[in-house]
C-alpha positions as CSV (number, residue, x, y, z in Angstrom):
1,X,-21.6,-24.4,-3.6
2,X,-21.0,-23.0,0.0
3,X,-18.6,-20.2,0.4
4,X,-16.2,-20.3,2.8
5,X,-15.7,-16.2,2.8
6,X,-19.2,-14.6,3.4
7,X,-20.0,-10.5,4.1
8,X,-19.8,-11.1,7.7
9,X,-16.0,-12.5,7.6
10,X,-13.4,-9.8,8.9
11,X,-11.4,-8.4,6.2
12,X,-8.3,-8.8,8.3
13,X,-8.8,-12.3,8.5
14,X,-9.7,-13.2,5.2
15,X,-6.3,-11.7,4.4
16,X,-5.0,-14.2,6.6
17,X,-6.2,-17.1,5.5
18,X,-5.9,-16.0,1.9
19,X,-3.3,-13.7,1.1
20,X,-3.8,-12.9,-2.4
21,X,-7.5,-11.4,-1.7
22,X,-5.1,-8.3,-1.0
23,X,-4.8,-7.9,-4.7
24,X,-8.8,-8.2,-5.2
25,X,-9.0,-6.0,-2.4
26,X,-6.9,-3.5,-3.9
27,X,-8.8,-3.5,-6.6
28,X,-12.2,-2.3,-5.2
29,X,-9.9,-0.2,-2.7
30,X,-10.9,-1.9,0.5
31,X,-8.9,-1.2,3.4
32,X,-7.3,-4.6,4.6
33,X,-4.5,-3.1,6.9
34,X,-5.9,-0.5,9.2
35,X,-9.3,-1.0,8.2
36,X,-8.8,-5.1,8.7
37,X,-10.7,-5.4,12.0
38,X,-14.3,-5.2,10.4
39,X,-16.7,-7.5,8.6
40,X,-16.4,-7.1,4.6
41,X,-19.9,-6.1,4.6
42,X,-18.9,-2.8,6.1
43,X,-16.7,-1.9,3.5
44,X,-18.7,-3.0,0.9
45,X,-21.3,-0.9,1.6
46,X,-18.9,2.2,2.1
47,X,-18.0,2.1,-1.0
48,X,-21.6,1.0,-2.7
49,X,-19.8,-2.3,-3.8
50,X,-21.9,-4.9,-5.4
51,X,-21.9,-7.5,-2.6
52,X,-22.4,-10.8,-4.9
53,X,-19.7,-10.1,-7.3
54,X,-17.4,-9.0,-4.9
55,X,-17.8,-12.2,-2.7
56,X,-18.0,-14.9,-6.2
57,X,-14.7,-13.1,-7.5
58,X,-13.1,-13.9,-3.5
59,X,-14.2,-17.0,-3.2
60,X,-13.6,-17.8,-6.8
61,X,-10.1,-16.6,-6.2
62,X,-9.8,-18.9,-3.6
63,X,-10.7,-22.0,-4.9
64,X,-8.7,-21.7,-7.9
65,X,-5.9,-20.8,-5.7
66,X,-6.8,-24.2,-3.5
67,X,-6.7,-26.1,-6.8
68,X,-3.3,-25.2,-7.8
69,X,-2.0,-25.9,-4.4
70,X,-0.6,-21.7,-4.7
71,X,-0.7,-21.2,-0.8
72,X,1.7,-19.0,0.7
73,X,3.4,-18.6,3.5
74,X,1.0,-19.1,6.3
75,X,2.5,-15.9,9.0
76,X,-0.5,-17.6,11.8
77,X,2.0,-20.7,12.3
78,X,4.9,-18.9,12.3
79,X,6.9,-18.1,15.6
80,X,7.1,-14.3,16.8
81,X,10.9,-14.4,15.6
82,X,10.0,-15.6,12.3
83,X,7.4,-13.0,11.8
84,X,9.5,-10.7,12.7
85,X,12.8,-11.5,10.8
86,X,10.3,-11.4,7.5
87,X,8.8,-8.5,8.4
88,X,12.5,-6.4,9.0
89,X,13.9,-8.5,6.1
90,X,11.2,-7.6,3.9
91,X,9.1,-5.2,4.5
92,X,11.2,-2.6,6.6
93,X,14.2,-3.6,4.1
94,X,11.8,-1.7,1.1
95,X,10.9,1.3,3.1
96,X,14.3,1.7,4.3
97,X,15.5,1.5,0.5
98,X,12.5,2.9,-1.4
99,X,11.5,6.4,1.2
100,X,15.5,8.2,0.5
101,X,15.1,7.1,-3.1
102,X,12.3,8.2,-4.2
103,X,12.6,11.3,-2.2
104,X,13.8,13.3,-4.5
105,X,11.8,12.7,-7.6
106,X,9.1,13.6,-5.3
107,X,10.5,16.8,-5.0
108,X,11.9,17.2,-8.7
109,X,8.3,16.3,-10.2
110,X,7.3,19.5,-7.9
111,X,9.8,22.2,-9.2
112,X,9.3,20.8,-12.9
113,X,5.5,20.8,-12.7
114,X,4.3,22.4,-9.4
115,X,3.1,25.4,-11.3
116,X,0.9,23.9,-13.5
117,X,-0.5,20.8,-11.2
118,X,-0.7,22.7,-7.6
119,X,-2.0,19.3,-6.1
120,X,2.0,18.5,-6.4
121,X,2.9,20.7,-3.3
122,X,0.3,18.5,-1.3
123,X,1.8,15.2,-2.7
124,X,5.2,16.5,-1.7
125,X,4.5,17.5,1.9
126,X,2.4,14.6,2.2
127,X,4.9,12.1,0.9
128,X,7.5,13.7,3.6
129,X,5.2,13.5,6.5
130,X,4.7,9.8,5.8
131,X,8.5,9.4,4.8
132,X,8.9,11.0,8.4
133,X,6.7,8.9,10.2
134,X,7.4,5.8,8.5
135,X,11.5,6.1,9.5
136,X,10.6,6.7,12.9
137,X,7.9,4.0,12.9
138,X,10.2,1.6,12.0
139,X,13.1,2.4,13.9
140,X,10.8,2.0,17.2
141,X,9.6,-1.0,16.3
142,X,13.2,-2.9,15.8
143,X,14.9,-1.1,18.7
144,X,11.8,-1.4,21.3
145,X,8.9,-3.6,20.1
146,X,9.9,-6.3,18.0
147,X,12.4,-7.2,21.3
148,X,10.2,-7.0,23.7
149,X,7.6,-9.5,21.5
150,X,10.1,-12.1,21.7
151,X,11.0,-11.6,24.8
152,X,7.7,-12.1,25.9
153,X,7.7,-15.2,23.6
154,X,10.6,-16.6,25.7
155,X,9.3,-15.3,28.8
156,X,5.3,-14.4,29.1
157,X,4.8,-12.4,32.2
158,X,1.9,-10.5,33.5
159,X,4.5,-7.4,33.4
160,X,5.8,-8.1,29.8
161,X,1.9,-8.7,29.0
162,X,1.3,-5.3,29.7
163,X,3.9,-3.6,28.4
164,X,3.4,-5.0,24.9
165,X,-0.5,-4.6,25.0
166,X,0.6,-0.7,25.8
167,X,3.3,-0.8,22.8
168,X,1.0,-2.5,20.4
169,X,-1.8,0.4,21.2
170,X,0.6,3.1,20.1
171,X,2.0,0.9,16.8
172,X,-1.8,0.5,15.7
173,X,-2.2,4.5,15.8
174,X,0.6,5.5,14.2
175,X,-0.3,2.5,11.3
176,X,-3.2,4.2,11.1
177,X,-1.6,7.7,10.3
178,X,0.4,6.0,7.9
179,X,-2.9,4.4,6.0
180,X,-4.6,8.0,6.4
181,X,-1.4,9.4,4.6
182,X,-1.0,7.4,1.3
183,X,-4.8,6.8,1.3
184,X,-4.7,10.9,1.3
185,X,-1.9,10.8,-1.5
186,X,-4.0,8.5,-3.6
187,X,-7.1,10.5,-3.1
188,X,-5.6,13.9,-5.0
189,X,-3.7,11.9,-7.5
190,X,-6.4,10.2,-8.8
191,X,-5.6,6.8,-7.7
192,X,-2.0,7.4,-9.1
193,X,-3.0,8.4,-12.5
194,X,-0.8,10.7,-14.1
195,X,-2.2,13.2,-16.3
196,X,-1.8,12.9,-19.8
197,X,1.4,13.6,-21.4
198,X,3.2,13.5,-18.0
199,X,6.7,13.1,-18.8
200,X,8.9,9.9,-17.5
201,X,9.5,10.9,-13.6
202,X,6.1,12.1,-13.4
203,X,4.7,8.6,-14.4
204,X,7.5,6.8,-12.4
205,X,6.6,8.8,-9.1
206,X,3.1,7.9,-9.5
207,X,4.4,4.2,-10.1
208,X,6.3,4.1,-7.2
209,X,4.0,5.5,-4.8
210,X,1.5,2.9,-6.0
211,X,4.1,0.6,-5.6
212,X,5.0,2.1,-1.7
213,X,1.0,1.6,-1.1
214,X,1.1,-1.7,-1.8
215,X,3.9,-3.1,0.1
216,X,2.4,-0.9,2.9
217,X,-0.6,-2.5,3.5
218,X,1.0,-5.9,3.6
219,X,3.3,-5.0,6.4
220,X,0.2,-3.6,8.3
221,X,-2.0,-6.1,8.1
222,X,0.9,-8.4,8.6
223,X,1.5,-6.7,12.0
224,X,-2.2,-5.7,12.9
225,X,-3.8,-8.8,12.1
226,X,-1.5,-11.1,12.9
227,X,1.5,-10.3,15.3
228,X,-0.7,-7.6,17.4
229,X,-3.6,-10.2,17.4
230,X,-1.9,-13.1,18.3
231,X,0.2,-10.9,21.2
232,X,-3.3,-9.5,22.4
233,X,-4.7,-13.4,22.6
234,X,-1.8,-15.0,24.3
């Protein structure tokens, strides 16, 4: 049976076309967000993968998926304003929510076990630094960006061309801080494993920043791969 995701397809765009490989992709913790612009092959050989299984479990995915008609929402149709409105209304909605809450368990897990798990003070002033970034991040891209996509939607223009290819330069960096930050925070806690015996806020910290990952990387590739792509091909 032919496969219609080989080791050459773009990790980005497999994403695209099937969402859910996210979760597979999770799994084997391969970069689909800032790390979407590369074939799968790369990645797979970063991280010593086994290249048929990974590829029969995607495509197997897939199909199933096809069977059962379970498509979802397909973001490459969508106008810039409907991209957009999802991506406030979801995606910016969490972070806005989630950052100030979860704030200060971050920093209660620290005083209650700092001493005897130092890695805590770097999950701490990691978790702030991308709490940081993230608010500003977000902020810029509803007050400046996100208008000036769909006014260029409305009304392309060499001038509103540039400016947005110039705006979209700067949002990709600064996604890519973000990825380095929580890939960093899952690096020294052990791919959010608490250590055994870690009380209820320790494990729920870990939970949540899993959780904060995860919603993460579907709001960047949403924006890299799609809404930066589409803006860059117009």
């Amino acid at each position: 049976m032919s496969q219609l995701f080989t080791e050459q397809s773009i990790i980005g765009e497999i994403v695209t076309e099937f969402p859910k490989a996210s979760d597979l992709f999770k799994t084997y913790k391969i970069d689909f967000c800032c790390g979407g612009n590369r074939p799968l092959i790369d990645a797979l050989e970063e991280r010593s993968l086994a290249k048929e299984e990974v590829l029969d479990k995607l495509n197997s995915l897939y199909e199933e998926a096809k069977a059962l008609n379970n498509q979802d929402t397909d973001w490459t149709k969508a106008t810039f304003t409907q991209l957009i409105d999802h991506i406030v209304n979801t995606h910016h909605k969490f972070l806005n929510e989630e950052l100030p809450l979860l704030s200060p368990y971050v920093t209660k897990v620290l005083r209650v076990h700092g001493a005897e798990h130092q890695h805590l003070a770097e999950v701490h002033s990691l978790y702030n630094q991308l709490k940081t970034e993230l608010e500003q991040h977000t902020i810029k891209e509803e007050a400046d960006a996100f208008p000036l996509f769909i006014n260029f939607e409305n009304n392309p223009s060499d001038y509103n061309k540039e400016e947005l290819t110039k705006l979209v330069t700067e949002l990709e960096d600064e996604h890519d801080g973000a990825g380095d930050l929580i890939k960093e925070i899952r690096n020294i806690t052990a791919d959010f494993t608490p250590p055994p015996g870690a009380c209820g806020t320790y494990r729920l910290v870990y939970q949540r920043l899993a959780n904060l990952e995860s919603d993460l990387f579907q709001h960047i590739h949403l924006e890299n791969n799609i809404l930066f792509k589409r803006a860059r091909e117009l």
